[in-house]
C-alpha positions in Angstrom: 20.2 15.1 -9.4 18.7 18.2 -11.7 20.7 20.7 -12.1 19.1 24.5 -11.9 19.7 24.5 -15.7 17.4 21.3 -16.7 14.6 22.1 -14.2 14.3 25.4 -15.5 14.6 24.0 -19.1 11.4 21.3 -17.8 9.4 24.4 -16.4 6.1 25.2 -19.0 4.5 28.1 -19.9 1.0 29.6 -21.0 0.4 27.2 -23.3 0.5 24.1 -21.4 -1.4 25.5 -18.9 -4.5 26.4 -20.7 -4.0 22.6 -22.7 -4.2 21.7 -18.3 -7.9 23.8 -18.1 -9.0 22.0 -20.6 -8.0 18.1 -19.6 -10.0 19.4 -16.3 -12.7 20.4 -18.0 -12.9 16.7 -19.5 -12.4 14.9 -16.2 -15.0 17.2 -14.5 -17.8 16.6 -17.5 -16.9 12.5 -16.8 -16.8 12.6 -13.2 -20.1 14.8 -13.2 -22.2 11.9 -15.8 -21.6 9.5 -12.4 -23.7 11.1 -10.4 -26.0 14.1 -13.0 -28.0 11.3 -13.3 -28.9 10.2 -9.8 -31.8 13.3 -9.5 -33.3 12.4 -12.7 -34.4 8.8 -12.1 -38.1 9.8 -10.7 -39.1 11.7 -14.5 -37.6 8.6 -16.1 -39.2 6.1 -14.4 -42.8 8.2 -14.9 -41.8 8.9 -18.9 -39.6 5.6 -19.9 -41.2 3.5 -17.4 -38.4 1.1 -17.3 -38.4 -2.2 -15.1 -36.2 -2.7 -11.6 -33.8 -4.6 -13.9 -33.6 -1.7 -16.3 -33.5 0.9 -14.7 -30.3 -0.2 -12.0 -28.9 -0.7 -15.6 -29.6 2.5 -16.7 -28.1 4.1 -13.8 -24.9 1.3 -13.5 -24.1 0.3 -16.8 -21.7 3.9 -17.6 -19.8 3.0 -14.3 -19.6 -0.9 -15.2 -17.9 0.3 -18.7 -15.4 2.9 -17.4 -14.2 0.1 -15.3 -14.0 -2.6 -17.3 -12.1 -0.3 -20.5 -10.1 2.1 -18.3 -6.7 -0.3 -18.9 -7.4 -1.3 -22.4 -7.7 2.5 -23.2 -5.1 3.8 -21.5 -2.7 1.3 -22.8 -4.5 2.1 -26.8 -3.5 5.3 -26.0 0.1 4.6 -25.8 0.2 3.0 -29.2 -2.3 5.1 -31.3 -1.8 8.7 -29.2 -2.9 9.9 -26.1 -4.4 13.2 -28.0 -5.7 11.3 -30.6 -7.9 9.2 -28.5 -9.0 12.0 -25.9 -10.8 13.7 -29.3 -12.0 10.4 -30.4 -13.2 9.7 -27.3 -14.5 13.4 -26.7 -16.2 13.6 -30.4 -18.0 9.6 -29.0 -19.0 11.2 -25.6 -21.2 14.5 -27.2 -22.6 12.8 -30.3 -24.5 10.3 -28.2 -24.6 12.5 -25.1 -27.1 13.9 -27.6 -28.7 10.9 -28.4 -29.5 10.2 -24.8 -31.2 13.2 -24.0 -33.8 12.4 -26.5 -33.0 8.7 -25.9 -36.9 7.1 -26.9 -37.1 3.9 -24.1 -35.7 2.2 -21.6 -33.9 0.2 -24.1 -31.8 2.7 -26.0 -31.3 4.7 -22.9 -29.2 2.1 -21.7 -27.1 1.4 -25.2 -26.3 5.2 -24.7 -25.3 4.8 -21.2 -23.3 1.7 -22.1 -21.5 3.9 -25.4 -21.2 7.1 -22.9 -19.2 4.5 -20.5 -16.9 3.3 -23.8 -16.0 6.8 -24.4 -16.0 7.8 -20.8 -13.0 5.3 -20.4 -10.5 7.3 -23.0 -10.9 10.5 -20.7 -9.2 9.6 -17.5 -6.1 7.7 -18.7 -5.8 9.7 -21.6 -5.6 13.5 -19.8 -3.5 11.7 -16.5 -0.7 10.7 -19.0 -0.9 13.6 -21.0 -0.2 15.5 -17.6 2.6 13.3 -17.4 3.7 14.0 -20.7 3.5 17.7 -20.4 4.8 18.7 -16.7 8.4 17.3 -16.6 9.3 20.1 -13.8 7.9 18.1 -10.2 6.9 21.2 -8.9 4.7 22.0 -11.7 3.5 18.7 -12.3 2.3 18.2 -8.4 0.4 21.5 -9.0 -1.3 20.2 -12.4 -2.3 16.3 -10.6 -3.6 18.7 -7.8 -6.0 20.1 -10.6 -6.5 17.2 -12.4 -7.5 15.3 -8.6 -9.7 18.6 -7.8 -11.9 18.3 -11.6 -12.9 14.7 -10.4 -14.2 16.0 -7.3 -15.7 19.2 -8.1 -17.5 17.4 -11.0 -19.1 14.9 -8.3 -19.9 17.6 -6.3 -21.5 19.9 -8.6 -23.3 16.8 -10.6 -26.3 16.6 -8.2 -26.5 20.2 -8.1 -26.4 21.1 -11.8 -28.7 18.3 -12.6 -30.9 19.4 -9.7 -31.2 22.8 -11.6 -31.8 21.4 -15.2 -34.5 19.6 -13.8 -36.1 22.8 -12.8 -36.5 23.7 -15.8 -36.3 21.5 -18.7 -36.9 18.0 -19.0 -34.7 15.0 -17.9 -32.5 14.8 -20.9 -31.2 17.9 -20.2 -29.0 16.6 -18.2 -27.1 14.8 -20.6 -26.6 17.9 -22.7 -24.1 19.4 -20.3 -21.2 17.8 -21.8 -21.7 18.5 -25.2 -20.2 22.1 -25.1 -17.4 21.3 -23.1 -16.9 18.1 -25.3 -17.2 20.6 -28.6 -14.7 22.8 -26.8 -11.7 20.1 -26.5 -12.1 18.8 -29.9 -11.7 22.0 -30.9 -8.7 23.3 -28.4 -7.1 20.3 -28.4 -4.9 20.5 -31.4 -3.5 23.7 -30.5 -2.8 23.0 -26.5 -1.8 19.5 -26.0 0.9 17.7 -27.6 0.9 14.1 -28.8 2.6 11.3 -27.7 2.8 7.7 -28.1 5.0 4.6 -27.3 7.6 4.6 -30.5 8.4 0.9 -29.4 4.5 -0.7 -29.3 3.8 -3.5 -30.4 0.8 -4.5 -31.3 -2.6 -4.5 -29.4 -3.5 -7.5 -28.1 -7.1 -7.9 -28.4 -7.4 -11.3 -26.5 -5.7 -9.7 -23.6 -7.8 -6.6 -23.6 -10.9 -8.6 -23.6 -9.7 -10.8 -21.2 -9.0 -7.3 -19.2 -12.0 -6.2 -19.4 -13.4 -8.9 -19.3 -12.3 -9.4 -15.8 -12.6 -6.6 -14.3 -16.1 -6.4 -15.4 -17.6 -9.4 -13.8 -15.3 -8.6 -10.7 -17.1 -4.8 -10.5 -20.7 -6.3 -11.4 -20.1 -8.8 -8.7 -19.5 -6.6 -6.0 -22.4 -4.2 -6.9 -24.5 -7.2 -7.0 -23.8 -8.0 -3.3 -24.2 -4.5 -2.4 -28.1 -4.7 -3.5 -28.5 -8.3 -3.4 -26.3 -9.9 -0.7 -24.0 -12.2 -1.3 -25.6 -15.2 -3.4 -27.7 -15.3 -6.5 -25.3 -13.6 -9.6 -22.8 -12.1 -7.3 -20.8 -14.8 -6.3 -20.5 -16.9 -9.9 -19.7 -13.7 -11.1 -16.9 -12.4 -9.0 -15.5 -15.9 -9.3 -15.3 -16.0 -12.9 -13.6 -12.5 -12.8 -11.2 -13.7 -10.6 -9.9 -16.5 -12.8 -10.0 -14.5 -16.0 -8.0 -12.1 -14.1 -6.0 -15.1 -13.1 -5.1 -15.9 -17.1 -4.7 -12.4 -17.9 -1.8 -12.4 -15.9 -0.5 -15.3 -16.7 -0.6 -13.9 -20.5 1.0 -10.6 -19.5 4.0 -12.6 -17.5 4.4 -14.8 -20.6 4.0 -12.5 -23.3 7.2 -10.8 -24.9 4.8 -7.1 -25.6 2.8 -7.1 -22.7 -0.2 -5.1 -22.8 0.6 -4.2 -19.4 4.3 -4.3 -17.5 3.3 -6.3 -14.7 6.7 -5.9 -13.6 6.0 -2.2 -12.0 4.6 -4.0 -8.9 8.5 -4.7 -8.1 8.8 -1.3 -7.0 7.7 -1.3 -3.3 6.4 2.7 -3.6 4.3 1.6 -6.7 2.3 -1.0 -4.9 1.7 0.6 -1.8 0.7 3.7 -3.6 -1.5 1.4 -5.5 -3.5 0.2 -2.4 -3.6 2.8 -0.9 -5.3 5.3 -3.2 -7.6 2.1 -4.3 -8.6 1.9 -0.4 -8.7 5.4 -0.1 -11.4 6.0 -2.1 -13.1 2.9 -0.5 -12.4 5.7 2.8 -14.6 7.9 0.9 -17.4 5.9 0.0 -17.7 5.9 4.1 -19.4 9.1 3.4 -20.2 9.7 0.2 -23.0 6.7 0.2 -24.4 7.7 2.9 -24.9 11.7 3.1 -26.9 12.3 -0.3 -29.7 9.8 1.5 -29.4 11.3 4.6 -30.0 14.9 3.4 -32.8 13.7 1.1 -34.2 11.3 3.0 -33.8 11.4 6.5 -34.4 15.4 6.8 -36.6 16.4 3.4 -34.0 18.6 2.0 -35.3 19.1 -1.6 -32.0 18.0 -4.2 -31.2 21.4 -5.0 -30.8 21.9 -1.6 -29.0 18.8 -0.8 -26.8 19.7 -3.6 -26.0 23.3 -2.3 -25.0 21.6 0.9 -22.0 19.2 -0.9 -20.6 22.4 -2.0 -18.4 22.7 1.3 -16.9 19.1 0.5 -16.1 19.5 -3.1 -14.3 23.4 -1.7 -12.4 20.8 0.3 -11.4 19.1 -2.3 -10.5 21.8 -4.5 -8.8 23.4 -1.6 -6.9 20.5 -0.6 -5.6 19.0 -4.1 -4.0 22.7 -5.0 -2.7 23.2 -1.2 -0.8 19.3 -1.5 2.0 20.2 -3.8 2.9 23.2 -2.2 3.3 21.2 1.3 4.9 18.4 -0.6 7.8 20.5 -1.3 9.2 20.7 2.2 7.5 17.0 4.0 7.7 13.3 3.1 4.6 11.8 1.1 4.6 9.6 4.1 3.6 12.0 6.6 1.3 14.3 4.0 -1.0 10.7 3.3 -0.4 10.1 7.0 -2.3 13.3 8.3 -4.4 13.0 5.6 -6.2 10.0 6.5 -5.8 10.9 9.7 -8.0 14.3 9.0 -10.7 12.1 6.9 -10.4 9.1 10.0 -11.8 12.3 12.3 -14.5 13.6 9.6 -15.9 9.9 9.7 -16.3 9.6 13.5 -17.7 12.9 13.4 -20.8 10.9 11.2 -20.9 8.8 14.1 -22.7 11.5 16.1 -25.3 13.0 13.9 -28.9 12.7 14.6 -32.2 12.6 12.9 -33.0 16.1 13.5 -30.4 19.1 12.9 -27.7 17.5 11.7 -26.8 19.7 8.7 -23.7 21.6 10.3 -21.9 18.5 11.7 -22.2 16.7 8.2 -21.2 19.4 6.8 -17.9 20.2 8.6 -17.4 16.3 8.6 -17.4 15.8 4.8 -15.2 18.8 4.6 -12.7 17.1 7.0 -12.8 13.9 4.9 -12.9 15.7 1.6 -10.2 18.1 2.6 -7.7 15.1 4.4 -8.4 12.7 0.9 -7.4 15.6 -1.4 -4.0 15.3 -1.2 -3.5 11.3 -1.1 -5.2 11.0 -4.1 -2.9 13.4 -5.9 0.3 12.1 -4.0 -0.5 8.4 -4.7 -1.4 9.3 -8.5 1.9 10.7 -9.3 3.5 7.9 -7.3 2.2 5.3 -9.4 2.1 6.9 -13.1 6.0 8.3 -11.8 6.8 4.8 -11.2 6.3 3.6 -14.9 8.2 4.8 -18.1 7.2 7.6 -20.2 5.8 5.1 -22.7 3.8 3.3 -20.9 2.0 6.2 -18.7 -1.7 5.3 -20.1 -1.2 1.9 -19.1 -0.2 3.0 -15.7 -2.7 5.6 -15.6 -5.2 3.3 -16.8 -4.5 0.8 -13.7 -4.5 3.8 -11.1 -7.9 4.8 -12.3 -9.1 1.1 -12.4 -7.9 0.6 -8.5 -9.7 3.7 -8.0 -13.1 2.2 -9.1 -12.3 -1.0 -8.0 -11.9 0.6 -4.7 -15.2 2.5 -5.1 -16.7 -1.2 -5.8 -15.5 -2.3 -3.0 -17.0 0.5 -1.0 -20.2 0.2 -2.0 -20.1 -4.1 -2.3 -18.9 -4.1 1.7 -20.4 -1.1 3.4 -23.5 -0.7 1.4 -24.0 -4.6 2.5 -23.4 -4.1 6.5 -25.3 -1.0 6.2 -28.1 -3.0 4.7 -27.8 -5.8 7.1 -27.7 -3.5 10.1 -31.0 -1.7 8.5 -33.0 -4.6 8.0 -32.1 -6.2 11.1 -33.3 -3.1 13.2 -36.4 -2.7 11.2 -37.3 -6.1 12.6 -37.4 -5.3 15.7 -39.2 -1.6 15.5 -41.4 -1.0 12.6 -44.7 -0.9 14.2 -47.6 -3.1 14.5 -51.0 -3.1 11.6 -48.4 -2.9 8.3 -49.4 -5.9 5.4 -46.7 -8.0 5.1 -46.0 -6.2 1.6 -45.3 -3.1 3.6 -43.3 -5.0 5.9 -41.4 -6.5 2.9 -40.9 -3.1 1.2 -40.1 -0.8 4.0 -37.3 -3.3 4.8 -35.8 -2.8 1.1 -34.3 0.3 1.2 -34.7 3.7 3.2 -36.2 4.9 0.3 -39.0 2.8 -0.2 -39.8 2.7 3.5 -40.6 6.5 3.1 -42.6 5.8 0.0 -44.6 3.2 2.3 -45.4 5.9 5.2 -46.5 8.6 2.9 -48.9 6.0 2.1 -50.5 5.1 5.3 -52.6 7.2 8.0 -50.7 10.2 9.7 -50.0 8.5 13.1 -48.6 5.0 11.3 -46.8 7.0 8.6 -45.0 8.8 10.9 -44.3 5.9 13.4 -42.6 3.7 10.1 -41.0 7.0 8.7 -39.3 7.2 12.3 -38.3 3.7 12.6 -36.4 3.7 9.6 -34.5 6.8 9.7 -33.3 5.4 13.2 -32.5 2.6 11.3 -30.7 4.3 8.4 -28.9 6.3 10.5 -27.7 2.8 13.0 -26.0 1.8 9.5 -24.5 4.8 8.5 -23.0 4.9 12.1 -21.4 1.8 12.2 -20.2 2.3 8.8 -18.7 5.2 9.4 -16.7 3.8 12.3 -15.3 1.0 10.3 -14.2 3.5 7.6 -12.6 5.6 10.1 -10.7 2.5 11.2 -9.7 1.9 7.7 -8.5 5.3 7.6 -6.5 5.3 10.6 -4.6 2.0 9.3 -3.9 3.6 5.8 -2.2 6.1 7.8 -0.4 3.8 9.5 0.3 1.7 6.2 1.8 5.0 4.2 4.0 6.1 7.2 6.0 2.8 7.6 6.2 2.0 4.0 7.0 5.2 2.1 8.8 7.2 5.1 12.0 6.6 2.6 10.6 8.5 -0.4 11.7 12.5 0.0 9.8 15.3 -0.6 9.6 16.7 -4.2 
């Protein structure tokens, strides 16, 4: 145990605070370039005029390469510097945030999304461990994973709305250009508020095994967002099975190998694999919502995206709310019970979802993704420090690194499973009510996505267009139901899950 002596000697000061501000201000600017780019797809279709193909690229290809790199960087970091490669990555992340806003066609668009998701991967592992790294007092460092959770969320909250508002006014690439200040700004702070560290011990990088990472993890994430659009068949399933046995050999290489790139060894420690899942199914909680409400403010009741994106500002307050209120509660009750009511809190928002309807429907969303946002909040920072806590100082970014990979594989997961019964269970209404007198084209199309069914009945008489508009917001909103419910469920068992298996580990 501490004495009074050591934790006041681990307590920070000014300094490290402000070096915390500015790791935020990273993850925010990353978090944000997942979704900024959403409201901009209409101007570059029109001015790029990419194909299908390209353009799901140019909107998937950044998420595709912060999965696939988030290990290999965080465990880079450990040997090279954790500071070093937050600048690198930082100085990468403006210079062709740049080059995308004035990004020419289709084509280069998409090598700039695919460099932006390179760099994009040296942010998350990087600032986590250097959190690590800096707050030894628990107290302190609860408070500063509380921050580092809230950035993520506030900069997917405020991403549709700050693009929404560049759009306004400038042209599409301006949306790109929001990261280059605060990117300027770390380079440039950096040096004097964060400290360095690296593993004294590493050995060196492997690069078979960090291809063979990401490698794996790629064709795993592609896989599942395949299924999502596609359904399971075509390039989905040859492609999650060849990421399953290259994960296969990469752990067979890590087991065998005398300087793993990655300790497989942490998953001995019950409260580090149950963390694990559970902030990687956690997140696959909130995709319950989260996939579902943008489209159903847009689509389903016409709210223009600025507006759409004033109304997610509740849910990222939630968040913000939630991830500094956590450590303070975590003084004084278990981590069991705090995930416990948690997901107990977000389980309610979801069922909440259940009951909205196609008209008026703004106040119940509302309050129910500020349940879910506001329950989440805390798991994801509890979980966090369980799982980097769990590993030695040296080999935070690679612990890091794997928390933020089960994170996106868990947001993969959310959008492979319920984007797919969602789809099924809006298709397979559809059949039965779209009206009579559409082509078989607009039967075809309207049956594609909620969005192109709108497309279709703004471009048929009054009477018909309103009859196919109706049809599939009922439709829509049968899918977002039932997916809502089976969230909630999952919710309600994670709660279950964290209060038998981590009712041992005492509060901070």
């Amino acid at each position: 145990m501490l004495t009074a002596a050591q934790t006041d000697a681990d307590r920070v000061g000014k300094r490290e605070w402000a070096g915390l501000a500015v790791l935020a201000l990273a993850c925010l600017v990353y978090s944000m370039d997942l979704t900024v780019l959403h409201l901009a797809v209409p101007q570059i279709s029109a001015e790029l005029r990419p194909t299908g193909s390209q353009l799901l690229w140019i909107i998937d290809v950044y998420g595709f390469l912060v999965a696939g790199l988030l290990l290999t960087m965080g465990t880079i970091g450990d040997r090279i510097g954790r500071r070093r490669l937050l600048m690198v990555g930082a100085a990468a992340f403006a210079a062709v945030s740049i080059i995308a806003a004035f990004a020419p066609s289709a084509p280069v668009l998409i090598g700039c999304r695919a460099l932006l998701g390179v760099a994009g991967a040296t942010l998350a592992p990087s600032t986590l461990s250097l959190i690590f790294t800096m707050f030894r007092d628990t107290e302190q460092r609860r408070i500063a994973i509380g921050v580092w959770v809230g950035s993520y969320s506030v900069g997917g909250a405020i991403g549709p709305l700050a693009g929404g508002l560049m759009l306004e006014h400038f042209w599409w690439g301006a949306v790109f250009l929001l990261a280059v200040p605060v990117m300027v700004m770390l380079i440039v702070l950096a040096p004097r508020v964060l400290p360095e560290f690296r593993d004294p011990d590493a050995g060196r990088l492997d690069p078979l095994s960090a291809l063979m990472c990401t490698g794996a993890v790629l064709l795993v994430v592609f896989g599942m967002k395949k299924a999502a659009q596609d359904g399971i068949g075509g390039a989905a399933v040859p492609a999650l099975l060849a990421g399953l046995l290259v994960g296969v050999v990469f752990v067979r290489r890590q087991l065998n190998s005398a300087e793993p790139m990655l300790n497989l060894r942490l998953f001995r420690f019950g409260s580090f694999r149950t963390a694990l899942a559970i902030n990687m199914l956690a997140i696959f909680v909130a995709f319950g919502y989260f996939l579902f409400v943008a489209q159903y403010f847009q689509l389903v009741l016409g709210m223009s995206p600025l507006r759409a994106g004033l109304a997610t500002i509740p849910a990222g307050l939630g968040f913000m709310i939630g991830s500094q209120l956590g450590p303070r509660i975590g003084r004084v009750v278990r981590p069991a019970y705090m995930i416990g009511g948690g997901m107990a809190m977000a389980a309610t928002g979801l069922l909440l979802l259940t009951q909205i309807t196609v008209t008026g429907g703004v106040p119940l969303t509302i309050v129910a993704s500020l349940l879910v946002s506001f329950g989440l909040a805390p798991v994801f920072g509890i979980t966090t420090e369980l799982i980097v806590g769990s590993a030695p100082p040296e080999q935070a970014g690679a612990a890091s690194g794997l928390s933020e990979t089960g994170a996106e594989f868990g947001g993969a997961l959310g959008i492979s499973i319920l984007g797919s019964i969602s789809i099924a269970i809006y298709r397979s209404q559809l059949a039965n009510t779209l009206p009579y007198g559409l082509r078989d084209g607009e039967v075809a199309t309207a049956r594609d996505t909620l969005g192109a069914a709108i497309d279709v009945a703004d471009g048929l008489p009054d009477r018909l267009g309103t009859a196919v508009a109706d049809a599939a917001k009922h439709a829509f909103l049968t899918g977002m139901h039932v997916t809502a419910a089976i969230a909630a469920g999952a919710a309600l068992v994670l709660a279950l899950l964290a209060v038998s298996r981590l009712r041992d580990v005492p509060p901070s």
